[in-house]
C-alpha angles and dihedrals in degrees: 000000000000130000128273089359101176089055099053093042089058090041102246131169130217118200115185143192128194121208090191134044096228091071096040093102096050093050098051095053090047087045096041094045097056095034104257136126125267124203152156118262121199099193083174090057091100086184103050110006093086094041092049094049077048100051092033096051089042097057103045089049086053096047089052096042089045096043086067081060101037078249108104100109088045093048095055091036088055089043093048095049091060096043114048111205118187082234131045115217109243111228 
């Protein structure tokens, strides 16, 4: 039987995002199973933590919102063109 079977049948995603590196693996196999993004989040990075949740959580809401148009790439590139970030979100 595979995992998380009523996400993947409705076709949702889970993103997640580990604070720490013992769940890492957890969270990506959560995250790569129904589709979604995994990733590290220093939330004691002062400089960066807060600007990376923004940018994260952004693009996958303008992806979503774009992907009902067969817009969802244009809509982060254009986002991401007009907002510089020190790190680009893999996909």
């Amino acid at each position: 039987m595979p995992k998380y079977p009523k996400l993947k049948q409705h076709g949702i995603k889970i993103h997640s995002y580990y604070v720490d590196n013992r769940a890492e693996t957890n969270f990506r196999e959560i995250a790569e199973t129904t589709g979604g993004n995994c990733a590290f989040l220093d939330v004691n990075d002062i400089n960066n933590g807060a600007e990376l949740l923004t940018k994260m959580v952004t693009e996958e809401l303008l992806r979503n919102i774009g992907e009902r148009h067969g817009m969802g790439d244009t809509l982060v590139q254009s986002y991401r063109k007009d907002y510089t970030y020190t790190k680009p979100i893999k996909k």
